[in-house]
C-alpha positions as CSV (number, residue, x, y, z in Angstrom):
1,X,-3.2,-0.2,2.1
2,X,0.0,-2.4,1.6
3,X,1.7,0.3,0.2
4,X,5.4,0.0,0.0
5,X,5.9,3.5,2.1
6,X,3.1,2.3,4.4
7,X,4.7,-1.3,4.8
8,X,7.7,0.1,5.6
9,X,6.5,2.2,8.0
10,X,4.8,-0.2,10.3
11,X,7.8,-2.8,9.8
12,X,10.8,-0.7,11.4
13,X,8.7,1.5,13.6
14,X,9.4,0.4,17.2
15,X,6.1,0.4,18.7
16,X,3.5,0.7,15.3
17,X,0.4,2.7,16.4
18,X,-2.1,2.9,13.8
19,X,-5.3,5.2,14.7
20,X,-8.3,4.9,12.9
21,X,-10.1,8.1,12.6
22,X,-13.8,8.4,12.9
23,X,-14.9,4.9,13.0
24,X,-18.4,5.7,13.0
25,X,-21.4,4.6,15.1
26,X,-20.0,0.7,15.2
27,X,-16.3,-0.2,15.7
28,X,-16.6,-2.6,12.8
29,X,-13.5,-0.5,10.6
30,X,-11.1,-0.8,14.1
31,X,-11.5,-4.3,14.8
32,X,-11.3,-5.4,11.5
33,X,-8.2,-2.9,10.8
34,X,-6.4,-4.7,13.4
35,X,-7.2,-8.1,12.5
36,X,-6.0,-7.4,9.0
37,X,-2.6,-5.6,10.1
38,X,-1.8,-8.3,13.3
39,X,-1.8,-10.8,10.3
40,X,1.3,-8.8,9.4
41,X,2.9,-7.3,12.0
42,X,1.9,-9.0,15.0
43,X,3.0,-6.0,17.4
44,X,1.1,-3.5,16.1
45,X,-1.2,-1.3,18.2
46,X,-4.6,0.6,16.9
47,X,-6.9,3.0,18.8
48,X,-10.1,3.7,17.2
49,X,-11.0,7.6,17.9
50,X,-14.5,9.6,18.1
51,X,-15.5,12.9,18.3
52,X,-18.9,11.6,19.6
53,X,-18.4,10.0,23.3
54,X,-21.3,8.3,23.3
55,X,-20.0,6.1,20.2
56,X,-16.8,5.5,21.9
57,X,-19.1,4.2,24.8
58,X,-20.7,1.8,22.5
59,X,-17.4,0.8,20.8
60,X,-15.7,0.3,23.9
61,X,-18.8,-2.0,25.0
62,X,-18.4,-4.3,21.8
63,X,-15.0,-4.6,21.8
64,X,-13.8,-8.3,22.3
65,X,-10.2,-7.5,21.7
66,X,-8.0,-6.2,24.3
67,X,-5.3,-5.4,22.2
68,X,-7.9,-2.4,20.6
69,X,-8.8,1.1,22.5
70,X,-11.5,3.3,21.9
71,X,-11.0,7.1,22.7
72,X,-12.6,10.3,21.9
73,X,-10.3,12.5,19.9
74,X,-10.4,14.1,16.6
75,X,-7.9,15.7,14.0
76,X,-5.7,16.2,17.1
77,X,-5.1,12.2,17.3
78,X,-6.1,12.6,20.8
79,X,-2.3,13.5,22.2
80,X,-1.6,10.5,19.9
81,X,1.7,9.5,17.9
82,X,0.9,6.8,15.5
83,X,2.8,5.7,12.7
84,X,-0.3,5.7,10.5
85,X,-4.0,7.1,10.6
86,X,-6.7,5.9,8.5
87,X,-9.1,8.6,8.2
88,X,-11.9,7.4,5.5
89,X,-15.0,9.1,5.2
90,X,-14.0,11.5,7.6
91,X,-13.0,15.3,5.6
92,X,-15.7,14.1,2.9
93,X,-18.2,16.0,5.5
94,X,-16.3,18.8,5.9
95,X,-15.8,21.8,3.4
96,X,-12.6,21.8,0.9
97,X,-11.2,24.8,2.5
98,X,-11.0,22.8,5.8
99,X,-8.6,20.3,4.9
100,X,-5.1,21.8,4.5
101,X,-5.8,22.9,8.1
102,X,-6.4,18.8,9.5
103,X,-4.2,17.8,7.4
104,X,-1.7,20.2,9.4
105,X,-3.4,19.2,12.4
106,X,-3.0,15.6,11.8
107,X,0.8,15.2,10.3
108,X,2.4,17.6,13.6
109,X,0.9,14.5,15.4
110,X,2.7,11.8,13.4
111,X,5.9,9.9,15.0
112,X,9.0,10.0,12.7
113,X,8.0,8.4,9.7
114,X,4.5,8.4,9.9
115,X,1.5,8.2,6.8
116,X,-1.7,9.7,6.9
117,X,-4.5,7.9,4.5
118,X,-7.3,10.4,3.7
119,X,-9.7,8.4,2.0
120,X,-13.7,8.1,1.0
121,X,-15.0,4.6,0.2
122,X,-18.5,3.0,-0.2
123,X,-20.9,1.1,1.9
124,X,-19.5,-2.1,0.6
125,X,-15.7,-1.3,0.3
126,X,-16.4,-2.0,-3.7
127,X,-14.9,1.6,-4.6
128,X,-12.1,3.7,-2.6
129,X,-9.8,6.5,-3.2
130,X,-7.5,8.1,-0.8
131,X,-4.6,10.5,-0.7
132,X,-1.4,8.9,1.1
133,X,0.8,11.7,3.3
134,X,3.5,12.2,5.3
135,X,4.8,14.7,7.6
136,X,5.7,16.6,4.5
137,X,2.9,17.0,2.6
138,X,0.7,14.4,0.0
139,X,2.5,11.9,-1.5
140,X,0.4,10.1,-3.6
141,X,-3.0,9.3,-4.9
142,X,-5.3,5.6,-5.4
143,X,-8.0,4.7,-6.7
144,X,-9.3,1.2,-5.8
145,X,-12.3,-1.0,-6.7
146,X,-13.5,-4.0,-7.2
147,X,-13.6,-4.0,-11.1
148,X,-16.5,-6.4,-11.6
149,X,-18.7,-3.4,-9.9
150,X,-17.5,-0.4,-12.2
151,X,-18.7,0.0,-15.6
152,X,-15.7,2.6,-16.1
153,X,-12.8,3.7,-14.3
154,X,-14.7,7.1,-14.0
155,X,-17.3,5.9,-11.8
156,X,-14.7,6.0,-8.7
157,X,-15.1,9.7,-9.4
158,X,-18.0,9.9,-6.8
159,X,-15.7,8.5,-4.1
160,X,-12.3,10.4,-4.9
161,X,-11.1,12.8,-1.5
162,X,-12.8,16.1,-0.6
163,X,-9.0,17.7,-1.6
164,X,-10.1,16.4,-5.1
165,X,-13.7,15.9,-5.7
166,X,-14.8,19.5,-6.5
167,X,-11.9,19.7,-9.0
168,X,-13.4,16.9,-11.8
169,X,-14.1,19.1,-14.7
170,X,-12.3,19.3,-17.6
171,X,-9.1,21.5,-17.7
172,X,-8.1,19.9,-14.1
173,X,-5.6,17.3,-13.6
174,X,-8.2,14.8,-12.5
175,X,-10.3,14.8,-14.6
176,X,-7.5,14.3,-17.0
177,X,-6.2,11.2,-15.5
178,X,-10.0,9.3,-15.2
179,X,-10.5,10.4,-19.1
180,X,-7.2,8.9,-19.5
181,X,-8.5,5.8,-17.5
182,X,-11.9,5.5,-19.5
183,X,-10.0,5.6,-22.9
184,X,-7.7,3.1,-21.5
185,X,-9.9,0.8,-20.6
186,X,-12.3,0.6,-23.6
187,X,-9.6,0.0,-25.1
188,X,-8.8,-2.9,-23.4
189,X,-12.3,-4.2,-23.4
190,X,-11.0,-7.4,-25.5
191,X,-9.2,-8.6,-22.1
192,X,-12.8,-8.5,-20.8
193,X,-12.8,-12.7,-21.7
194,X,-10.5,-13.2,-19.0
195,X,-12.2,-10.9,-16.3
196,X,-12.4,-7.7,-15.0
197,X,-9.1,-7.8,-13.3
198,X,-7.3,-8.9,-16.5
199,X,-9.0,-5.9,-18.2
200,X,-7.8,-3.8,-15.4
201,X,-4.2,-5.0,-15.8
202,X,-4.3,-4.1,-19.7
203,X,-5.3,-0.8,-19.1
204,X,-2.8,-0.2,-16.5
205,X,-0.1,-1.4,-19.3
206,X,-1.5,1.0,-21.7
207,X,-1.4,4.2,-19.5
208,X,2.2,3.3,-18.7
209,X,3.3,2.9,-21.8
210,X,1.6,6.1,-22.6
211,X,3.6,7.9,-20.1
212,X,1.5,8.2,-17.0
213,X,4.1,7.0,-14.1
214,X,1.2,4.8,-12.2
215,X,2.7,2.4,-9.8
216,X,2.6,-1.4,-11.0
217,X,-0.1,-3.6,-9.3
218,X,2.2,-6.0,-6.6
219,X,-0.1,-8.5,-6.4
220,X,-3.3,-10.7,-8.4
221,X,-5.5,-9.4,-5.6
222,X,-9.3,-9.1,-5.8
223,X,-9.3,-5.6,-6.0
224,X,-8.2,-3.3,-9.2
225,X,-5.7,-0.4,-8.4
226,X,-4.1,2.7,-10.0
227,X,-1.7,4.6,-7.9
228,X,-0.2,7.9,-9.5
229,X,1.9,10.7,-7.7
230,X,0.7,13.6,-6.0
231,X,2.2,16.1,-8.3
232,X,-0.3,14.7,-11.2
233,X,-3.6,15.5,-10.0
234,X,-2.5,17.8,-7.5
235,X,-5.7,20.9,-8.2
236,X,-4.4,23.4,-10.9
């Protein structure tokens, strides 16, 4: 999630709110959210929302952190004006045609600045992709894993966003981009003797150079990323 838009926007915003939408039956994705961004930006402020009152109840229950609220709320943001949502796993259960509408819903609830991850992710937090917004509209699109658990870039096509999953068949943009990504990283299977991540670097270097405008990879982090713009796998 440390973005350069999204890092910037919880650095200069006054009072950072970050909501995390639809934590589920446990609060485990709040608490741990905020433990990760405090490490950062000490000041910032996260409210986990619910549609379900009953698992705010419980959330509110386990909470041993003060600085974390739980309240029941939905794409609305519950009168909320954060600076970021995170909202994994969320529009994954709803239909495709549903999500232009919360994503409408959700950015007239932003403050000025504000970023919107839609994302789907595993059990384990081994694969994730999510779309990054603004106020404006989708910005960009990343997929994430942990490359020791992938035998091909492809296999993150089971967690990409309900704006994108229906749309991996051939002739769309997506499906483009992870054959791109498989070719990429076969061919890069030599760099396999230094590890996955290694392997993952050389295939990002080859798509570049190819032409595809993916971000470069700030940091030797544990998990493998490829972020590409909106505009390129954006449904035909």
């Amino acid at each position: 999630m440390q973005s350069p838009r999204v890092a910037a926007a919880l650095s200069t915003a006054p009072d950072p709110l970050v909501v995390d939408l639809g934590f589920g039956a446990l609060p485990v994705t709040t608490l741990e959210l905020a433990s990760r961004l405090r490490a950062v930006y000490p000041g910032v402020r996260v409210v986990g929302l619910e549609i379900d009152p009953d698992r705010v109840r419980v959330a509110r229950a386990a909470a041993d952190d003060d600085r974390v609220r739980f309240a029941v709320g939905g794409f609305e943001l519950a009168g909320l004006r954060p600076v970021l949502v995170r909202a994994f796993n969320v529009l994954r259960q709803y239909p495709e045609r549903e999500v232009a509408a919360a994503w409408s819903t959700m950015q007239a609830q932003l403050s000025p600045g504000g970023l919107i991850l839609d994302g789907t992710c595993d059990e384990l937090g081994r694969r994730a992709c999510w779309v990054l917004l603004d106020q404006s509209g989708p910005i960009s699109l990343t997929l994430a894993c942990d490359p020791a658990h992938i035998e091909r870039p492809s296999d993150l096509a089971e967690r990409l966003p309900k704006i994108l999953i229906h749309h991996n068949v051939p002739g769309q943009p997506i499906h483009r981009l992870l054959t791109d990504a498989d070719r990429a990283w076969a061919a890069a299977a030599g760099h396999g003797v230094f590890g996955p991540r290694a392997r993952w670097r050389a295939m990002l270097t080859a798509l570049r150079d190819d032409g595809l405008p993916a971000e470069t990879q700030r940091r030797m982090g544990r998990d493998a990323v490829l972020t590409v713009p909106w505009g390129l796998v954006a449904p035909s």
